[in-house]
N, C-alpha and C positions, 0 to 999 in steps of 0.2 A: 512157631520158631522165631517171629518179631524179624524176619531178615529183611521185608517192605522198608525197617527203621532204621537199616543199615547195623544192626547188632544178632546173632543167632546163638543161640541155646546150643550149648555141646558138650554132655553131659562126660560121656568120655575123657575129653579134654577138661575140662573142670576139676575131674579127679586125679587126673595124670599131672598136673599145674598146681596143684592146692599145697600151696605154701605158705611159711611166714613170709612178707615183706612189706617197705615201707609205703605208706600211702604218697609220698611225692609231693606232699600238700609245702615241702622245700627240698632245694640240693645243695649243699649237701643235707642230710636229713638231720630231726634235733639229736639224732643221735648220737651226731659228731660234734657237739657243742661242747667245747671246753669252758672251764672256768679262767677269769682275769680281766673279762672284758670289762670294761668301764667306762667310765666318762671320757675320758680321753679319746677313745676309740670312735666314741657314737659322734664324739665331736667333728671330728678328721671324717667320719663316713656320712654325714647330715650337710656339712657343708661343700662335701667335692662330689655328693651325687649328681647323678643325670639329673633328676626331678631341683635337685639345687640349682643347676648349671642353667636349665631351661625354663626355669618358675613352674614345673609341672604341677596337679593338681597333686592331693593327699587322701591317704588312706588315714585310716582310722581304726584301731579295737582297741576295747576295754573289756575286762573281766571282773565277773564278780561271782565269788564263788560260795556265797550260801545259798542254802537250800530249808525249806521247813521239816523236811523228811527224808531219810536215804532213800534211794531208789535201787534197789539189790543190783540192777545190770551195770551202773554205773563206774565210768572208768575215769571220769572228769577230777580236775582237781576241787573240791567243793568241801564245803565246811556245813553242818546240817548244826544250825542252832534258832532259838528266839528270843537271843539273847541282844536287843534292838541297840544297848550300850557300847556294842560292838561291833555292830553294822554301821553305828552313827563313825565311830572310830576309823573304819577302813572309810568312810565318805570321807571325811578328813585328809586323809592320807591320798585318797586318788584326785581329792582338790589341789593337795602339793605338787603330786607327780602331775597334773598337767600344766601346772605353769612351768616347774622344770624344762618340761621337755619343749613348750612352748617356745620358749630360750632358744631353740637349736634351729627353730625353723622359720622362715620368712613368711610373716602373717599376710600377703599376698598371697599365698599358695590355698587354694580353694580345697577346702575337703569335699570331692566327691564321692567318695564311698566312707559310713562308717557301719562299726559293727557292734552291738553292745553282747556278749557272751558270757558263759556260766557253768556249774552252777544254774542260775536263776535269779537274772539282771530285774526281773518284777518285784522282788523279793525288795529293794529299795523302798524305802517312804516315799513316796509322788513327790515330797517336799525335797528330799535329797537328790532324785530322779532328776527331778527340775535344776537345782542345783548344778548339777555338773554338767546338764546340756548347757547350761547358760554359762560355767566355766569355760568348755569348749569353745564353745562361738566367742566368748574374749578373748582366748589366748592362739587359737587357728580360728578361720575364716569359714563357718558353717555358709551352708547357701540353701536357698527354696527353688535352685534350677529345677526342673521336672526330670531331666536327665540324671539327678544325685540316685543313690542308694543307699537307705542308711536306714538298718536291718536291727533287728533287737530280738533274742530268742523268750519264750513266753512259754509257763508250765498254764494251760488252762484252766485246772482248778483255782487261780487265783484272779481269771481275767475279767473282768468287766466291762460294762461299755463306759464308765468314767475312767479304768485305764486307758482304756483304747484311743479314746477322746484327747485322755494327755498326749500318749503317743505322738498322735496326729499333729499334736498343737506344737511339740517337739522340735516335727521334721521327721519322722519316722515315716517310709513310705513301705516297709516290708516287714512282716511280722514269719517266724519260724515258732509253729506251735509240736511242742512234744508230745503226740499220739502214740507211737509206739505200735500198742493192741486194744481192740476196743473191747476183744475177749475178759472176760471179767474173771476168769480161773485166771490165764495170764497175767493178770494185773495183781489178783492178789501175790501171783507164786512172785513179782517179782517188786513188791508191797508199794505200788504203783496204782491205786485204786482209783476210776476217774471214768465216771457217768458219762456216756457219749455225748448227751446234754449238756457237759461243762464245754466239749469242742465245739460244739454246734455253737453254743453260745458266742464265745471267743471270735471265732470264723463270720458268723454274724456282725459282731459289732465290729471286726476289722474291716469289714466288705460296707456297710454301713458309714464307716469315715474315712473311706477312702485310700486302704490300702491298695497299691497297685498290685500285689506282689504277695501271693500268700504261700511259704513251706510246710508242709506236713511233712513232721521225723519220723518212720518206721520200725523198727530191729524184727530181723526173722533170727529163727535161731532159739527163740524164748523158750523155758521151761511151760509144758503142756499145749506149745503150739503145736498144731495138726493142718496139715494142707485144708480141711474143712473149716476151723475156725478161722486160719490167717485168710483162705479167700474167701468169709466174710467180711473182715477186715477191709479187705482190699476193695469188696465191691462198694460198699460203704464211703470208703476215702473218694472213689471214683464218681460216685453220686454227688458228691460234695466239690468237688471238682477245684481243689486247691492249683494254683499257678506252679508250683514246683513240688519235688516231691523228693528224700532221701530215705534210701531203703538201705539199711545199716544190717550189715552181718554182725550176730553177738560173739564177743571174744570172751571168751569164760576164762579165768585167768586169777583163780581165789587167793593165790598165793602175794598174786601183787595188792589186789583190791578187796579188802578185810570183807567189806559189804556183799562181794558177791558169793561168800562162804556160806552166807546164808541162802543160797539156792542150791535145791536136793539136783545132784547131779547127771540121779536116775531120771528124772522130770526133763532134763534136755534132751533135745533131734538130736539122733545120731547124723554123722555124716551125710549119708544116702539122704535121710530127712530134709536136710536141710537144703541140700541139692535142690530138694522138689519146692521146699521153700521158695527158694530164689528164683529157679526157673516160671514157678505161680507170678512171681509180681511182674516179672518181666512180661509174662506173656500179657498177663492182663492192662498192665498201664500202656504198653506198646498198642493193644488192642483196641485201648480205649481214645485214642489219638496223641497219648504223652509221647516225646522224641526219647531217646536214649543219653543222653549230654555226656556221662563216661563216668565210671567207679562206681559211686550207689545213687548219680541222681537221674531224676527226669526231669521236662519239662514240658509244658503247651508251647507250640510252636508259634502263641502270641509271649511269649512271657522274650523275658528281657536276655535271660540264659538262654534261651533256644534262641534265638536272632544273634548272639553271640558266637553261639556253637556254628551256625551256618555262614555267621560273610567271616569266620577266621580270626574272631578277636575275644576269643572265650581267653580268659588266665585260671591259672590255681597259685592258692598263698595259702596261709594259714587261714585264712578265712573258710578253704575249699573253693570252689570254684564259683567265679565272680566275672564279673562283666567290665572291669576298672583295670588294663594292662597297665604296665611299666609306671608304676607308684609307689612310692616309698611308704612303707605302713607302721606309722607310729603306734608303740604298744603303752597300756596303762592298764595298771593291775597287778597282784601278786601273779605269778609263773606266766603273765601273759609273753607271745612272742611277738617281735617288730622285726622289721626289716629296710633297713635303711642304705641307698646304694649296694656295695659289697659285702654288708655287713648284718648277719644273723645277731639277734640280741635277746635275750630271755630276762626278763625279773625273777626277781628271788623265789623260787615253790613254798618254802616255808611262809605262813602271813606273819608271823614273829619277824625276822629277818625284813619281811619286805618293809612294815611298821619301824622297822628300827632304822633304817636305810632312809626312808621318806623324814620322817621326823626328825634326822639329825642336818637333813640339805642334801641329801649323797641324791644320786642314782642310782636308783634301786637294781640296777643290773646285774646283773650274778656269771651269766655263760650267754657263751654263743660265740660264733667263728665268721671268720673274713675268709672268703671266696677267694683262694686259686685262679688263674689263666684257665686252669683243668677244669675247674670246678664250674667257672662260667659255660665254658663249653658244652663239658655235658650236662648242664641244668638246661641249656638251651634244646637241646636233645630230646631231653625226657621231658623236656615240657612241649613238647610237640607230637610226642607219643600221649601225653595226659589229654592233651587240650584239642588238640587236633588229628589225630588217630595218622601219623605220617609224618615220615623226616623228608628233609630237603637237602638231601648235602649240599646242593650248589649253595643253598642262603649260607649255608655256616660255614663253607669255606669264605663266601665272600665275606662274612663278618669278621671270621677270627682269622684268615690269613693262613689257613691250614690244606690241607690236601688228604680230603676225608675217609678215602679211603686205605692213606695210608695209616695218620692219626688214631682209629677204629678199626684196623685187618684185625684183631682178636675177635671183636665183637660184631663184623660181618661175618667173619667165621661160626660165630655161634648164632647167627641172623638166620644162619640157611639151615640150621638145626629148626629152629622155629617155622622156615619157611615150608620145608620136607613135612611137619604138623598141620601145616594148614592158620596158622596164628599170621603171617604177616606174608605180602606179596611185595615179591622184589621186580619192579618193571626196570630196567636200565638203572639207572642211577635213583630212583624213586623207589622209597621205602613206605609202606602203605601196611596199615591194619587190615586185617579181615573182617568178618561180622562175627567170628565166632571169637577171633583176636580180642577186638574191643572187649569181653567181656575181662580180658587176662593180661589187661594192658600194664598191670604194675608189674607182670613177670617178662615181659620184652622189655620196661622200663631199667627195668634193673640188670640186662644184661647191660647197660651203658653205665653204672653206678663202680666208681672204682675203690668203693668201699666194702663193698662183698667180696665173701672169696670167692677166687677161680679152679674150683675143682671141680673137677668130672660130676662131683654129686651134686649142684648146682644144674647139670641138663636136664637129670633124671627125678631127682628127690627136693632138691631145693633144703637142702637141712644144713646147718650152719649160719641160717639168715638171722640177725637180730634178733632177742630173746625177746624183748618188747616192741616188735615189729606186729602189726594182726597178719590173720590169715587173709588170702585172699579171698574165702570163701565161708 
């Protein structure tokens, strides 16, 4: 049951709880992003942030969303071609948008966390690659601290150890390799074909130059996964012994994502299945000395995330969860999101649009919303339920000036619904997760979300939550 790792298996609960809602990775979520934001907006939120006010350091992501191949489970926004005159085009363009954004911020401010995402950020020519590390460090202030993070996700059938090498030469200390299943039925049903040899290799030459920090992606849920194949999988991952680990529940979902049409629907775990799914990797990463960190990851209790998770200075952003609190996170990229003081910010989802934006001098911005009194509140809330499994009233009245128990009487009210479950422990004024909680923490979370309805079916069924929200299971 993993409860030694402060997390427990409940399988009852898990089905009683099994909803849509949002992962938390922002509050409000992108769901509440309107369109109008602009240049004006990022201007007024870049210069009157915290991180502006106090020279704090800076975050970083960029996206890049081609791919050589679909990947049928695939929900990402990603463009599958090999058509290089148009990979060269968007290099271009992410050259513009970083001296833009460049503009807004005081080239004093150190980037210590960046992210490169996708898609499939390898997919770049080494020469473009290089490129735009070398943009970045002219227009914000890269650094070789040993303390930085700056993370780049990697399909391994393209990896080498002359990428790797680039990497390294980069500034890149954390590589997130897309494993998935090592099952070779799985891979073909979900045309994700990739010789355990290609990870090995990859894993090798990262360990080889000196990556600190190595992710392994998982999905259970897959068409023709069986608790026999996936814990092979798992024992496999285990042997190999990556620094972090995310174990992604699949969201089948064919109506939104054309690509996943092409997965026979009889060939997915039902329900119960997949229960057992989840429950396998828990026990077993837990068993094998990985921590629990919260939603789908783990990590070694040396890795950088687990030391985060234990002295109380884990965060979530759009990144997921990172070791870099209170940083303003410049976004570059078509649909990429940023987050700058008060202010949510998304680029254009279409690359048409985003290409027509860059090229003319705009700001490619399209949506995204300015934070509420309310909204800071409870983001402060549910980031404490995400990140650290436990609210504090007394911090958040002392920070917002509030009196938390009157502010929240609805949703202590529905606190003690969850408590009566066994999900969260009310000591005085101390709101604390359980171990079986932690596994369902996006559904306590989101009793604090004042964007869900309030209806009765929300205790029991959870139905009305966001159409494009995943399940939590």
């Amino acid at each position: 049951m993993a409860i030694a790792t402060g997390v427990m298996f409940d399988g009852d609960l898990m089905r009683r709880y099994d909803r849509e809602g949002p992962r938390y990775t922002s509050y409000p979520t992108a769901l509440q992003f309107k369109e109008g934001v602009g240049a004006e907006d990022y201007a007024r939120a870049a210069a009157h942030s915290r991180g502006a006010r106090e020279g704090l350091p800076l975050s970083l992501y960029l996206h890049v969303p081609f791919c050589f191949s679909p990947c049928f489970f695939c929900g990402c926004n990603r463009i599958v071609t090999h058509q290089l005159d148009r990979v060269n085009a968007y290099g271009r363009q992410l050259l513009a948008e970083i001296s833009q954004r460049g503009s807004y911020f005081d080239c004093n401010r150190t980037v210590e966390q960046m992210h490169f995402g996708g898609g499939t950020p390898t997919f770049l020519p080494k020469r473009l690659l290089i490129e735009i590390v070398d943009r970045l460090d002219h227009d914000f202030q890269l650094t070789s601290a040993k303390s930085r993070d700056y993370s780049i996700e990697i399909d391994p059938r393209g990896a080498d150890e002359g990428l790797m090498r680039i990497l390294a030469s980069l500034g890149f200390n954390r590589v997130s390799l897309g494993v998935q299943d090592f099952d070779q039925s799985v891979q073909r049903a979900v045309n994700r074909v990739q010789p355990a040899e290609d990870v090995v290799r990859a894993y090798e030459a990262a360990r080889k130059h000196g990556f600190g920090s190595i992710n392994f992606d998982l999905i259970y849920g897959l068409p023709k996964q069986t608790p026999a194949t996936f814990g092979a999988t798992l024992d496999r991952v285990i042997a190999m012994r990556p620094d972090r680990l995310a174990v992604y529940g699949y969201a089948h979902l064919p109506h939104v994502f054309k690509a996943q049409r092409q997965i026979k629907s009889s060939e997915l775990p039902d329900a119960a299945a997949r229960l057992t799914l989840l429950e396998l990797a828990i026990d077993k990463f837990c068993a094998a000395g990985y921590l629990y960190i919260g939603m789908d990851h783990f990590a070694l209790p040396s890795d950088g995330l687990a030391q985060a998770h234990i002295n109380g200075t884990l965060h979530r952003s759009f990144q997921g969860y990172t070791t870099h609190a209170n940083r303003d996170l410049v976004n570059f990229g078509v649909s990429a999101i940023g987050q700058v003081g008060d202010l949510y910010v998304q680029n254009h989802k279409s690359i048409e649009d985003y290409q027509r934006a860059t090229e003319s001098g705009a700001l490619p911005a399209h949506r995204g919303v300015v934070m509420s009194e309310d909204d800071l509140v409870r983001r402060e809330v549910i980031h404490g339920i995400m990140c650290h499994g436990r609210i504090d009233p007394a911090e958040i009245e002392h920070r917002f000036g509030i009196e938390f128990d009157v502010y929240f009487a609805r949703e202590i009210e529905r606190l003690r619904t969850l408590e009566e479950d066994g999900l969260v422990r009310i000591d005085g004024r101390q709101i604390e997760l359980t171990p079986p909680g932690r596994l369902l923490m996006r559904c306590i979370a989101m009793t604090f979300d004042a964007y869900i309805g309030r209806g009765e079916e929300f205790r029991i069924t959870g139905r009305g939550a966001p159409a494009r929200a995943s399940r939590l299971i």
